[in-house]
N, C-alpha and C positions, 0 to 999 in steps of 0.2 A: 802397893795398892792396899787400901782398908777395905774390909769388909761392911756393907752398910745395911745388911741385914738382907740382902736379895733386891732392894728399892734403888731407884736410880736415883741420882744426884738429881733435885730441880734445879732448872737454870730459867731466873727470869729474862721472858723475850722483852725487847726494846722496840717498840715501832722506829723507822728507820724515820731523822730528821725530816723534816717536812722543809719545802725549798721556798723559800717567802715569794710572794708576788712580789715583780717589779712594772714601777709605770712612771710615766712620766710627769712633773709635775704641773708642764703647760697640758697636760692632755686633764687631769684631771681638774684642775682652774680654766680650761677652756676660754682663756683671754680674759678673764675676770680676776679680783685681786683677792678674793675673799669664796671659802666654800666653807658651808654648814654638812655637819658629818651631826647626824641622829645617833646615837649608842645608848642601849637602854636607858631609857628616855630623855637622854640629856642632850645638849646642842653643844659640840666642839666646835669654833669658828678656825678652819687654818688659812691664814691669810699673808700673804706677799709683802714685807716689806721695802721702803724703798731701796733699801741695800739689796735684795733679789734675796731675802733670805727668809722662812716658811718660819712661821710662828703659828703654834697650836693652842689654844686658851679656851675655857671652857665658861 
């Protein structure tokens, strides 16, 4: 054991992971093939391609 002058060791705290949302991606396309997502102030389009696969483009 060292002596650390009477002061304790700091130990920095960690916020504990945060658990990501999940959803689904006909709930969030609601039968549509195409959603606009707002992000400070820009338009993401993510849209459904024929293959069934989610393309994000800004």
């Amino acid at each position: 054991m060292t002596d650390n002058g009477g002061r304790d060791k700091v130990v920095a705290l960690r916020a504990a992971p945060a658990v990501a949302r999940r959803i689904e991606s006909t709930r969030l396309l609601d039968g549509s093939r195409e959603l606009v997502i707002e992000h400070q102030g820009n338009e993401y389009h993510l849209r459904l391609t024929r293959n069934d696969k989610l393309i994000l483009t800004k």
